[in-house]
C-alpha positions as CSV (number, residue, x, y, z in Angstrom):
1,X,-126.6,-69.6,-80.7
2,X,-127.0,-66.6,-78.6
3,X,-126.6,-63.2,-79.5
4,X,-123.7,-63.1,-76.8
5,X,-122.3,-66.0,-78.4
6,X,-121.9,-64.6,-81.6
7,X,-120.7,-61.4,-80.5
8,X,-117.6,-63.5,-79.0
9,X,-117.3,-65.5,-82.0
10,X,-117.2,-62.2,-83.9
11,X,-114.5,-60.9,-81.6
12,X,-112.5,-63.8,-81.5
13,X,-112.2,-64.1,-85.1
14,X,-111.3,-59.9,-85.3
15,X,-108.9,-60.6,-82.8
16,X,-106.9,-63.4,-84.5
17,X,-106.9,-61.6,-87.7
18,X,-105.3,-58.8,-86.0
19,X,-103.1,-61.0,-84.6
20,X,-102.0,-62.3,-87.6
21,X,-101.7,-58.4,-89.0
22,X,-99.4,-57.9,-86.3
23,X,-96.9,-61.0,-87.4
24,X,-96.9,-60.3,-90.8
25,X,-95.5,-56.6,-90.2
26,X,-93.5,-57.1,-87.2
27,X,-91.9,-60.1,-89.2
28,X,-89.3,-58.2,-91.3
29,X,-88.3,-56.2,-88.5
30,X,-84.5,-57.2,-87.8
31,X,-81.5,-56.3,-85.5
32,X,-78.7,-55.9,-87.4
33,X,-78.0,-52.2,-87.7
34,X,-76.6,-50.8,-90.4
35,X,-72.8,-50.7,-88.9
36,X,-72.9,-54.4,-89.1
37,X,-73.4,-55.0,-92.2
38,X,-70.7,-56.2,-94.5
39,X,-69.3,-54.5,-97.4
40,X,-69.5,-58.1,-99.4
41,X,-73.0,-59.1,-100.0
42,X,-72.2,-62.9,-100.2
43,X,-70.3,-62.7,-97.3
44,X,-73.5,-60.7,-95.6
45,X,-75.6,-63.1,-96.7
46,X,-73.5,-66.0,-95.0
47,X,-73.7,-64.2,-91.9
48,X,-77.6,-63.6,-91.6
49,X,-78.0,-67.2,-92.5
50,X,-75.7,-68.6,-89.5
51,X,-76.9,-65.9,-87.3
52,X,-80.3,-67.2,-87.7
53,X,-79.4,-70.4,-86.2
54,X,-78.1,-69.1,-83.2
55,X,-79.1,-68.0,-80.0
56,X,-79.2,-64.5,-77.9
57,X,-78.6,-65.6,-74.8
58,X,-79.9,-63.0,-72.9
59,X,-83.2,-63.3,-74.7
60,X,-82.8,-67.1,-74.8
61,X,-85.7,-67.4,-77.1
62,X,-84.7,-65.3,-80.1
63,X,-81.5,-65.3,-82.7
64,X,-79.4,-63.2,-82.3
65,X,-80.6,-61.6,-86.0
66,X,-83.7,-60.5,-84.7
67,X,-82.2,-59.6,-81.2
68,X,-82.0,-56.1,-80.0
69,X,-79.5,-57.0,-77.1
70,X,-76.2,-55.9,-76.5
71,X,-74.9,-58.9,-76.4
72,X,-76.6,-60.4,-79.5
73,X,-75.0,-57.4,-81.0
74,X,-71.6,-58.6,-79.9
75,X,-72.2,-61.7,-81.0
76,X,-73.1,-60.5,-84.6
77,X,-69.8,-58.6,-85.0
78,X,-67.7,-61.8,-83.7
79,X,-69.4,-63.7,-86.8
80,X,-69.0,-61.1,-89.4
81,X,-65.4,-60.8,-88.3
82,X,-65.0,-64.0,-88.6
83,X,-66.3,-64.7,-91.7
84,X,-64.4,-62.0,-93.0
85,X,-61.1,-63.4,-91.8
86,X,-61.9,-66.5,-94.0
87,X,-63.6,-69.0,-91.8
88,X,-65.8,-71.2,-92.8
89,X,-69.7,-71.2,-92.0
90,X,-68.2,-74.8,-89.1
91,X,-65.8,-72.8,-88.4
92,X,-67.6,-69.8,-87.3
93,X,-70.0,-72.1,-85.3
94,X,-67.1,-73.9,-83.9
95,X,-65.8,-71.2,-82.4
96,X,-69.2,-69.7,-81.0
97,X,-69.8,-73.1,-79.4
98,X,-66.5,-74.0,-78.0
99,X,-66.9,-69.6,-76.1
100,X,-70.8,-70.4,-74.8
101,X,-71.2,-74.0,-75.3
102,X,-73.6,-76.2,-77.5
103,X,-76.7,-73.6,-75.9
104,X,-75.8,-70.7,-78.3
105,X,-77.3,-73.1,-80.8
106,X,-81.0,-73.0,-81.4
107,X,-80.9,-76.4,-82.7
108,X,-78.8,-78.0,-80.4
109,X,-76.8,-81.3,-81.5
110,X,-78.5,-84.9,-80.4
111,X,-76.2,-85.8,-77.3
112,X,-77.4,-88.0,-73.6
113,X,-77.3,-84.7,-72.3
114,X,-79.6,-82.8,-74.7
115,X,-81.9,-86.0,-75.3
116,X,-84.7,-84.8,-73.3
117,X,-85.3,-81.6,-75.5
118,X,-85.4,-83.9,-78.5
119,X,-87.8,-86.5,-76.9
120,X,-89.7,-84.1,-74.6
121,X,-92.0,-83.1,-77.5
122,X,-93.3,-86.7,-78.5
123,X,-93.8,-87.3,-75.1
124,X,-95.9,-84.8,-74.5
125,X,-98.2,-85.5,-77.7
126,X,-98.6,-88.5,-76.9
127,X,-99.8,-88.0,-72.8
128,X,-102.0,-85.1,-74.6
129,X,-103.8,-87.3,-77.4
130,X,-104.0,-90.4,-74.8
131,X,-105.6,-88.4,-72.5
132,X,-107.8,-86.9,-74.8
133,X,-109.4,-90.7,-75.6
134,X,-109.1,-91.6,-72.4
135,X,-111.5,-88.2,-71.4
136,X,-113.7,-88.9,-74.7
137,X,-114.9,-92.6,-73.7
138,X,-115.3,-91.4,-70.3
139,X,-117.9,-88.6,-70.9
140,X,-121.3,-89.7,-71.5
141,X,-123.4,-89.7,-74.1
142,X,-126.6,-87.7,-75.2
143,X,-129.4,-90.0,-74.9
144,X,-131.1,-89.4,-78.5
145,X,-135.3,-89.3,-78.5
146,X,-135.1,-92.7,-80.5
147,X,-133.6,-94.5,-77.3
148,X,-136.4,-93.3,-75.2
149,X,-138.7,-95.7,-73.5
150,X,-142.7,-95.3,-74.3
151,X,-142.6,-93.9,-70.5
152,X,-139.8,-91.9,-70.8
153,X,-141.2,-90.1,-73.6
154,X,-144.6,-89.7,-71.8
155,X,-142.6,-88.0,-68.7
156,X,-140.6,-85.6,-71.0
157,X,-143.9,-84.6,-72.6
158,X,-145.0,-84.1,-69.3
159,X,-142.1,-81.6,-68.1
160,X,-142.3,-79.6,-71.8
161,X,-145.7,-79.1,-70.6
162,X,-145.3,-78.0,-67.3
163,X,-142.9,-75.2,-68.7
């Protein structure tokens, strides 16, 4: 290996493990400020659980828990209020889905028209590992010294020579 080589190994792995560094203390970092929070610590609890499982739909990516956005934040009070009125953790959800619809869920429900979310995955494994064979068998081998001819090993002692 060259000294180049290793210097990009060595960088590599110092850049993952500050990656890593990064997750672990941006990982407790939450949303919910502290005029949200609910006198009740059960019922608080309750509310971070179910607001895990659903979606900011600005950020589309992110619950609204962790969300920063206005409207995450909105969304966050509805719950609490909610839950504080005496719903139940379906009902809660019931409600939030019957406002936005089944995509304020970040697990949405198995339905014809959310099937390809559920199947798109597996699909795409098996393309990937299928193409991977398919690419393997295709390249070629290394010829090993052992499979050389008597000539072909008297014409690569010629060439190492001529170096």
């Amino acid at each position: 290996m060259t000294g180049s080589a290793k210097l990009i190994r060595i960088m590599m792995v110092i850049g993952l493990g500050f990656s890593f560094f990064l997750a672990g203390v941006a990982g407790p970092v939450f949303a919910v400020e502290p005029d949200e929070v609910l006198d009740d610590p059960v019922l608080e609890a309750r509310a971070r659980e179910l607001s895990k499982t659903l979606r900011c739909l600005v950020c589309q990516n992110e619950n609204i828990d962790s969300s920063h956005a206005p409207l995450a934040k909105d969304l966050r009070i509805i719950l609490r209020e909610r839950l504080s009125a005496g719903d139940t953790d379906a009902q809660v959800i019931e409600f939030l889905v019957t406002r936005y619809g089944d995509f304020v869920l970040l697990m949405p429900p198995v339905q014809r028209n959310t099937l390809i979310l559920w199947i798109a995955p597996a699909l795409f494994m098996i393309f990937g590992i299928t193409g991977a064979i398919i690419y393997m068998r295709n390249t070629k081998t290394v010829t090993r010294e052992a499979d050389l001819t008597a000539e072909d090993t008297r014409r690569l002692a010629e060439l190492i020579a001529e170096d």
